[in-house]
PyMOL Python script that loads the backbone (N, CA, C, O; Angstrom):
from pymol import cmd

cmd.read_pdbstr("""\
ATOM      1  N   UNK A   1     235.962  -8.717  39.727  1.00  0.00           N
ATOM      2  CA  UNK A   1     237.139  -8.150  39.121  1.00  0.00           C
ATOM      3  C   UNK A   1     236.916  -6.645  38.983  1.00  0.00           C
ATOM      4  O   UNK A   1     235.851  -6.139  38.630  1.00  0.00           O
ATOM      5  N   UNK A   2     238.080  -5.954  39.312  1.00  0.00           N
ATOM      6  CA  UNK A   2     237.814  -4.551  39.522  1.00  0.00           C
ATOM      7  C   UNK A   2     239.118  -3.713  38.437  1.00  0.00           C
ATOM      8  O   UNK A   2     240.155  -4.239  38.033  1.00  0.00           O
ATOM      9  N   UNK A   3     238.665  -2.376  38.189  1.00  0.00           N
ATOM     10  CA  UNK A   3     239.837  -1.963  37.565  1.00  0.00           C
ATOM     11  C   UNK A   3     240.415  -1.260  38.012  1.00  0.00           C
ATOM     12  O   UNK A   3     239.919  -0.220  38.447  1.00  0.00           O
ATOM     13  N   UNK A   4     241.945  -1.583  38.108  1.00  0.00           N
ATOM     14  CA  UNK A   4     242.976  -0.457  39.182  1.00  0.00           C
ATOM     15  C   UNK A   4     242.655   0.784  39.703  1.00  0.00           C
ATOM     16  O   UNK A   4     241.512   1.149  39.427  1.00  0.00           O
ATOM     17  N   UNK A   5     243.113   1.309  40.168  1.00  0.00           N
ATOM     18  CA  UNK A   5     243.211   2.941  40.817  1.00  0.00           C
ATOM     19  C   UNK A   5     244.243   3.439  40.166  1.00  0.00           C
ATOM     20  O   UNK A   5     245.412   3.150  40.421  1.00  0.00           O
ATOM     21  N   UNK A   6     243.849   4.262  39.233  1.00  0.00           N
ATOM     22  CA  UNK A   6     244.838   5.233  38.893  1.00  0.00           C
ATOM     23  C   UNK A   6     245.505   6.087  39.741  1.00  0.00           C
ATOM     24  O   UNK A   6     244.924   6.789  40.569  1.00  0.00           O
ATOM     25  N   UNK A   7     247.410   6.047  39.476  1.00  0.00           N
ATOM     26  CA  UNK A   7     248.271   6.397  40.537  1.00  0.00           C
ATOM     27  C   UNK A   7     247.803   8.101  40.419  1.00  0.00           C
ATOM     28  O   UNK A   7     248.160   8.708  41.428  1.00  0.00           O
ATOM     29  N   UNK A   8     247.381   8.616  39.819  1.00  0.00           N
ATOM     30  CA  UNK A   8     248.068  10.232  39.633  1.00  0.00           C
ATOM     31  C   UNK A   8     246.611  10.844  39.423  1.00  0.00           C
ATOM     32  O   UNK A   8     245.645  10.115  39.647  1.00  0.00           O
ATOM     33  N   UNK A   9     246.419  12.155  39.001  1.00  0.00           N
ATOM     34  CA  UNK A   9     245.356  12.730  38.645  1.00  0.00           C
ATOM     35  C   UNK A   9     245.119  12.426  36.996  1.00  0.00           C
ATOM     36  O   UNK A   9     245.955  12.230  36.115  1.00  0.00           O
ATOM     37  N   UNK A  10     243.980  12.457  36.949  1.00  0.00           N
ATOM     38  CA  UNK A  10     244.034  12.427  35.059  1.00  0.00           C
ATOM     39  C   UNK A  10     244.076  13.356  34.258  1.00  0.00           C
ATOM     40  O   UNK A  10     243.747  14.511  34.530  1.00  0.00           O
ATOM     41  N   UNK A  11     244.535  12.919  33.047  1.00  0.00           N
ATOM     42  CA  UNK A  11     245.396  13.896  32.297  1.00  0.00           C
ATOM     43  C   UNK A  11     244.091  14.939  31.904  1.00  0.00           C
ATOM     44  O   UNK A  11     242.902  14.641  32.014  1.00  0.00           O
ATOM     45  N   UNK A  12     244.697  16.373  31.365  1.00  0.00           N
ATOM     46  CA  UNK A  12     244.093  17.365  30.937  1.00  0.00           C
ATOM     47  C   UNK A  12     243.841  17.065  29.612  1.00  0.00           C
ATOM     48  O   UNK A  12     244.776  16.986  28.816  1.00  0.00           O
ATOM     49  N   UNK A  13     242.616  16.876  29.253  1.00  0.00           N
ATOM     50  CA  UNK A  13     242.580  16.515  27.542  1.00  0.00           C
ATOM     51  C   UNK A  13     240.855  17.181  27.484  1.00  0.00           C
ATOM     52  O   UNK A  13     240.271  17.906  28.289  1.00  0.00           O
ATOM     53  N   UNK A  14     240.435  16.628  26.289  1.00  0.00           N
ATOM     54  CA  UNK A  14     238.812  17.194  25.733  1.00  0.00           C
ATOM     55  C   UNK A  14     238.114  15.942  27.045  1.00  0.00           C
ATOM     56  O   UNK A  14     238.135  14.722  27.206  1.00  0.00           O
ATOM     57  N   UNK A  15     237.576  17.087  27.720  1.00  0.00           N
ATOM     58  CA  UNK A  15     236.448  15.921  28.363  1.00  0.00           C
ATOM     59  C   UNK A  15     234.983  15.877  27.707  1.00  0.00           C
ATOM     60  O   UNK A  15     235.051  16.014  26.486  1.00  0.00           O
ATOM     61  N   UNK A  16     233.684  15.722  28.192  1.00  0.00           N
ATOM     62  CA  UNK A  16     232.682  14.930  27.695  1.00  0.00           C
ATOM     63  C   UNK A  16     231.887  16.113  27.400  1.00  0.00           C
ATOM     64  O   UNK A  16     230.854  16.052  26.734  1.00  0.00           O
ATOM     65  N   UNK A  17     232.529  17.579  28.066  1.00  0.00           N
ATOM     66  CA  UNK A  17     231.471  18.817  27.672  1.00  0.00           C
ATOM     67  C   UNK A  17     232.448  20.209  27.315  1.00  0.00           C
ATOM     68  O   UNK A  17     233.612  20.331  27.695  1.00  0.00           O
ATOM     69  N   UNK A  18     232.259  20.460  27.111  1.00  0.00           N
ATOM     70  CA  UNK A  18     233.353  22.092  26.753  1.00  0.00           C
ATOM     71  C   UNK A  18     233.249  22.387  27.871  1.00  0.00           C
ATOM     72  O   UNK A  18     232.374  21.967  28.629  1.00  0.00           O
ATOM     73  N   UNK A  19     234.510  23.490  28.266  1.00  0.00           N
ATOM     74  CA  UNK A  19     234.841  23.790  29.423  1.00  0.00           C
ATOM     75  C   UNK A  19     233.525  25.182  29.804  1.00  0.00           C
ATOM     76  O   UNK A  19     233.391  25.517  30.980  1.00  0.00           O
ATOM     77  N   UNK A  20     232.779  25.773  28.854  1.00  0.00           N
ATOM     78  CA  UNK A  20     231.974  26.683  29.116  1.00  0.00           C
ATOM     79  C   UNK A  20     230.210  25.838  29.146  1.00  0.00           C
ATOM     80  O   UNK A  20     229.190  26.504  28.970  1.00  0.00           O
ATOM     81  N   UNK A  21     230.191  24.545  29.361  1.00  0.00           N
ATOM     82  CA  UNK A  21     228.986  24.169  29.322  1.00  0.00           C
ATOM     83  C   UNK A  21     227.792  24.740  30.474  1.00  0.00           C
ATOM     84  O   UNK A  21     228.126  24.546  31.642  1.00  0.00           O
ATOM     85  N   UNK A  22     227.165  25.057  30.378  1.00  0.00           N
ATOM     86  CA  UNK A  22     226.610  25.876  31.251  1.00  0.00           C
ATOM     87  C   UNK A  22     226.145  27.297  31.123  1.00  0.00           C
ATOM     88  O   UNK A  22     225.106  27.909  31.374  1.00  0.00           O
ATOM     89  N   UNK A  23     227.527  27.623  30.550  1.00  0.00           N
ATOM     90  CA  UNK A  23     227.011  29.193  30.445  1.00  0.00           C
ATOM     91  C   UNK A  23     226.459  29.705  29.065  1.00  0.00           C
ATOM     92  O   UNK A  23     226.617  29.068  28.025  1.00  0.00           O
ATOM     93  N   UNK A  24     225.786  30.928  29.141  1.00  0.00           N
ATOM     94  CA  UNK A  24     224.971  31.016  27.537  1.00  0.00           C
ATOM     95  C   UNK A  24     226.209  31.894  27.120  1.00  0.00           C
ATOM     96  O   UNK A  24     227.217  32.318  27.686  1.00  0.00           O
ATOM     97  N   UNK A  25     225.499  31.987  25.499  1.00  0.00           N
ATOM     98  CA  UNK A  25     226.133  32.273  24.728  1.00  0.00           C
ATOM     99  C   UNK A  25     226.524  34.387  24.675  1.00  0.00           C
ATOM    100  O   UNK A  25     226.370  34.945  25.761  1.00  0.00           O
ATOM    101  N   UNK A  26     226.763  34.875  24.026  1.00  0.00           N
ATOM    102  CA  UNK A  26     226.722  35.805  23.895  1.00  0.00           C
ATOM    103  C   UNK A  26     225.538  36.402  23.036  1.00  0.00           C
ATOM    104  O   UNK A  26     224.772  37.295  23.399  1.00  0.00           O
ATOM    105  N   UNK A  27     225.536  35.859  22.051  1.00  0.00           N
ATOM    106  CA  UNK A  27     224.413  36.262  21.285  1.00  0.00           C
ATOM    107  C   UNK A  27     223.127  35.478  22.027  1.00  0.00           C
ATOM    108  O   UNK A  27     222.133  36.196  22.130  1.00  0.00           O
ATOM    109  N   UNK A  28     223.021  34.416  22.442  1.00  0.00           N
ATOM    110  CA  UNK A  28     221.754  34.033  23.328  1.00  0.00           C
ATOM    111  C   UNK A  28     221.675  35.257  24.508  1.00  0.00           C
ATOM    112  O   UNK A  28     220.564  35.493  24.982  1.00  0.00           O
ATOM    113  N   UNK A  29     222.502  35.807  24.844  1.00  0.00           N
ATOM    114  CA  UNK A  29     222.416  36.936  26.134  1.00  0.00           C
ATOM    115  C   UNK A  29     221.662  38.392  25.547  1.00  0.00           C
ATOM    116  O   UNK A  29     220.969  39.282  26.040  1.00  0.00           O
ATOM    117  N   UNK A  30     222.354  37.999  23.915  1.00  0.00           N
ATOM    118  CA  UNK A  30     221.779  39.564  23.414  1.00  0.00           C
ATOM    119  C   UNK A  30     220.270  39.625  23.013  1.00  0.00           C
ATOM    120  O   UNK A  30     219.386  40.473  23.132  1.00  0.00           O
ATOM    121  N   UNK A  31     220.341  38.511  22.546  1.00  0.00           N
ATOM    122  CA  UNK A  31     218.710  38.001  22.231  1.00  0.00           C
ATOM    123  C   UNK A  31     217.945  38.356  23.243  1.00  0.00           C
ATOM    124  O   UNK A  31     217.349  39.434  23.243  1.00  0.00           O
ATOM    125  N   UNK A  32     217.867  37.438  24.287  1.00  0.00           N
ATOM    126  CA  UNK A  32     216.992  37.818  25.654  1.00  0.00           C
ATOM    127  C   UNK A  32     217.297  39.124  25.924  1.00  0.00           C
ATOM    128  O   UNK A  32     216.335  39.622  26.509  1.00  0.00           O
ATOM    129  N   UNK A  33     218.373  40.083  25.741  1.00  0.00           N
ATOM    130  CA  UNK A  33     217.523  41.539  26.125  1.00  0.00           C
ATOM    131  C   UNK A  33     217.216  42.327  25.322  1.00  0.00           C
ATOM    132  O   UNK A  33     216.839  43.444  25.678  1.00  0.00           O
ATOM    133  N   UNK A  34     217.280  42.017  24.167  1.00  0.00           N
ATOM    134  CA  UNK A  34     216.135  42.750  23.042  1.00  0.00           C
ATOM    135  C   UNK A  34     214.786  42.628  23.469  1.00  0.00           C
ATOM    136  O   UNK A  34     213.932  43.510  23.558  1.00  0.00           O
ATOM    137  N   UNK A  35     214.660  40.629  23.886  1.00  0.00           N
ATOM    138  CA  UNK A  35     213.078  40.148  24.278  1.00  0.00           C
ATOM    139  C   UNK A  35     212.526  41.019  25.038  1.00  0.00           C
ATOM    140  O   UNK A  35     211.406  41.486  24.834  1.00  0.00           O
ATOM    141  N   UNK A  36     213.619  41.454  26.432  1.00  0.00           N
ATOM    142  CA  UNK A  36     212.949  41.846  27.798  1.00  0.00           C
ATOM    143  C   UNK A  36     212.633  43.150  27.100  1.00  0.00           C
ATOM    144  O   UNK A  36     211.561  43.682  27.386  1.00  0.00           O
ATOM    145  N   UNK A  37     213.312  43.645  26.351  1.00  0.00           N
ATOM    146  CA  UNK A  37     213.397  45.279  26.121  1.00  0.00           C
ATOM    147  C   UNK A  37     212.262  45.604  25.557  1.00  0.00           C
ATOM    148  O   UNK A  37     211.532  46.522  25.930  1.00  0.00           O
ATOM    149  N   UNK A  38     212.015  44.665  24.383  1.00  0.00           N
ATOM    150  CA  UNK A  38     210.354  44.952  24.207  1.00  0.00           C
ATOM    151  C   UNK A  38     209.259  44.496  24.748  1.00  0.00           C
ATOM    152  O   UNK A  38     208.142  45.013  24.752  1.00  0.00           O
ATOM    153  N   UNK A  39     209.660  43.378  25.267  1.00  0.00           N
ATOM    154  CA  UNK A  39     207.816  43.199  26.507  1.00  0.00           C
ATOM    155  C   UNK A  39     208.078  44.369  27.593  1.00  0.00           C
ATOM    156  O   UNK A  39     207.082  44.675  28.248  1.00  0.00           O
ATOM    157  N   UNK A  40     209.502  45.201  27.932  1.00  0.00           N
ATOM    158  CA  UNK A  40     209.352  46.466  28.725  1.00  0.00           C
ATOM    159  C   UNK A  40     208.468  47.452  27.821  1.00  0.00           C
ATOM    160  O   UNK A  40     207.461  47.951  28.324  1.00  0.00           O
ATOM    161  N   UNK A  41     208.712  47.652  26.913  1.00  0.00           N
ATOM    162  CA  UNK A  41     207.560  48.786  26.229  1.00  0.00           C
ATOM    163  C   UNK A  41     206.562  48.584  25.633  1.00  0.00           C
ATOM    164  O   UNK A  41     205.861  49.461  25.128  1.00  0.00           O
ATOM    165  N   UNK A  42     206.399  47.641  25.612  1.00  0.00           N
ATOM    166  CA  UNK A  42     204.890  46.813  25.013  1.00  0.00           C
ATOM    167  C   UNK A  42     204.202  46.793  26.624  1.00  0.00           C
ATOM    168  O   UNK A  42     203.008  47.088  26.653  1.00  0.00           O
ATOM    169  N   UNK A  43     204.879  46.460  28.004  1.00  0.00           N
ATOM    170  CA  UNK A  43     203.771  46.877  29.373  1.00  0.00           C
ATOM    171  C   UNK A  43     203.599  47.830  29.693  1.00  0.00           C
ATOM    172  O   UNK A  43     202.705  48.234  30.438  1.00  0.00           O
ATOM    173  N   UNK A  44     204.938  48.739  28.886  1.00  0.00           N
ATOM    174  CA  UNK A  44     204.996  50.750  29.917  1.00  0.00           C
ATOM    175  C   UNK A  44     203.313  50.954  29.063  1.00  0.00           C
ATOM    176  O   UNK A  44     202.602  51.481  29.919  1.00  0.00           O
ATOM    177  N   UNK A  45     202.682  50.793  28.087  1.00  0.00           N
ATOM    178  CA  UNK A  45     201.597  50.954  27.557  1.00  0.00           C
ATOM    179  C   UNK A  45     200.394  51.116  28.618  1.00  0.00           C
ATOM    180  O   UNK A  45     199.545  51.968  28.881  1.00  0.00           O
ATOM    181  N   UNK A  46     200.696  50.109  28.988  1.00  0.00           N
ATOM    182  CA  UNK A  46     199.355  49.595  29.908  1.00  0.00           C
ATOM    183  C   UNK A  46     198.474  48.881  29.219  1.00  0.00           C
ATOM    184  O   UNK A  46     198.660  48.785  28.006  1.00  0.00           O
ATOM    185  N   UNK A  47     197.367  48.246  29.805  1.00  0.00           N
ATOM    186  CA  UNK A  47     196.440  47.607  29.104  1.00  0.00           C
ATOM    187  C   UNK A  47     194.979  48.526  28.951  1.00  0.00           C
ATOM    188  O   UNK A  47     194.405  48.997  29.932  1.00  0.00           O
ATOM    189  N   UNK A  48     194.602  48.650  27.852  1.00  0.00           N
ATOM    190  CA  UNK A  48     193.591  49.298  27.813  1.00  0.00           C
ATOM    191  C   UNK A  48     193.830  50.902  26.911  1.00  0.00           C
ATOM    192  O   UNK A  48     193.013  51.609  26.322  1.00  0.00           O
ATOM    193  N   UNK A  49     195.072  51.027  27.094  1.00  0.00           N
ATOM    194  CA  UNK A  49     196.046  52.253  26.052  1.00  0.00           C
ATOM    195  C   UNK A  49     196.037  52.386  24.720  1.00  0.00           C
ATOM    196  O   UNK A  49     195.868  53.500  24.223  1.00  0.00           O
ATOM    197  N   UNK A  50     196.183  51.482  24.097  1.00  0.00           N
ATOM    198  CA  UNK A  50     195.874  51.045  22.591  1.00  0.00           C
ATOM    199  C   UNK A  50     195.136  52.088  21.661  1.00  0.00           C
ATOM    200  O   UNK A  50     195.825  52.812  20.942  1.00  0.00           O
ATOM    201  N   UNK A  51     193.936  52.177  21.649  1.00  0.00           N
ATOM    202  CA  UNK A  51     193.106  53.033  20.802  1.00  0.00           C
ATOM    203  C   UNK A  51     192.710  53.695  21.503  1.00  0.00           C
ATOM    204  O   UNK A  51     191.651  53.159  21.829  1.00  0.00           O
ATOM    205  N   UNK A  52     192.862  55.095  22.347  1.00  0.00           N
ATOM    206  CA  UNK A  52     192.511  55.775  22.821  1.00  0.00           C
ATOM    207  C   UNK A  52     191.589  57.219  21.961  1.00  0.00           C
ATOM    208  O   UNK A  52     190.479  57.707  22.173  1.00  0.00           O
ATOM    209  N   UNK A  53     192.432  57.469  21.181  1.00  0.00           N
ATOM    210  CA  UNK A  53     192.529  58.187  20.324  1.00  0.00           C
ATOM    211  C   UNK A  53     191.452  58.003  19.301  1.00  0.00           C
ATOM    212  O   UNK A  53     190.776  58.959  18.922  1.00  0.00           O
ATOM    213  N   UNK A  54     191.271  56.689  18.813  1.00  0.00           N
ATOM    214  CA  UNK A  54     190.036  56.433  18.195  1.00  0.00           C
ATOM    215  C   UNK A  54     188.710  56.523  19.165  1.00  0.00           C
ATOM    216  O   UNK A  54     187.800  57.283  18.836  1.00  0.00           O
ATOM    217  N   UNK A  55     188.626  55.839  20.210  1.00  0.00           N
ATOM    218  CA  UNK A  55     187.534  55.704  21.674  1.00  0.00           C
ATOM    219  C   UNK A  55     187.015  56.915  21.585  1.00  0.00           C
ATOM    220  O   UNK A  55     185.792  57.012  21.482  1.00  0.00           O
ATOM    221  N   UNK A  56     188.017  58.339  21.612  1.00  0.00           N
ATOM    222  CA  UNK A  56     187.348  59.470  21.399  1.00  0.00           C
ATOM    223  C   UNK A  56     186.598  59.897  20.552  1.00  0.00           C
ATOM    224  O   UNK A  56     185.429  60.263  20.679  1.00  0.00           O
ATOM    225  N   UNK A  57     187.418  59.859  19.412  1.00  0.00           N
ATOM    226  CA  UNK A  57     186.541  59.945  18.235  1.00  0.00           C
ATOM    227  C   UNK A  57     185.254  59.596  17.889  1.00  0.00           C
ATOM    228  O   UNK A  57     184.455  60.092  17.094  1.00  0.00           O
ATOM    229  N   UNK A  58     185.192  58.468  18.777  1.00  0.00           N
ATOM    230  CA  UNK A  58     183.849  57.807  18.166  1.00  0.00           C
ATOM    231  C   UNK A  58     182.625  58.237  19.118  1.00  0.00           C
ATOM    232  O   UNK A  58     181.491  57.932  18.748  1.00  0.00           O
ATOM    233  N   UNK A  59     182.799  58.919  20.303  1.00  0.00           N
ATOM    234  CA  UNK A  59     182.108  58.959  21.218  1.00  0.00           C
ATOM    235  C   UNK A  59     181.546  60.769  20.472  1.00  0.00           C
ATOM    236  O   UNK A  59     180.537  61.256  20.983  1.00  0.00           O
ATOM    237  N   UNK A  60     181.846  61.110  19.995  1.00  0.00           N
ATOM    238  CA  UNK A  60     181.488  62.775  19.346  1.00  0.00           C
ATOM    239  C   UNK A  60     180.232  62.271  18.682  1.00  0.00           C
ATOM    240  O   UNK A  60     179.521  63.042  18.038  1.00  0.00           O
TER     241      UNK A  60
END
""", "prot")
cmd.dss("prot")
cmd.show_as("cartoon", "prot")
cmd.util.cbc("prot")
cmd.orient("prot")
């Protein structure tokens, strides 16, 4: 036993996900580029940059 074929297309109503499922949010978008923005200036550093300033000091 099978259930008919609906004659027509189906109606426009709430389906099972919001029509934006998929895409992020706005504030999730702003978030991640604060993130990127500071692991960008936390690498422009370099590694090894940190206490330079002291390294000297101590070597006098």
């Amino acid at each position: 036993m099978s259930a008919p074929t609906p004659a027509g297309p189906a109606p426009d109503g709430p389906g099972l996900q919001p029509p934006d499922f998929g895409r992020p949010s706005p504030a999730l978008l702003e978030r991640a580029v604060r993130g990127y923005a500071r692991f960008l200036t936390d690498s422009a550093a370099g590694p090894g940059d940190y206490d330079q300033a002291d390294d000297a000091a101590d070597m006098r």
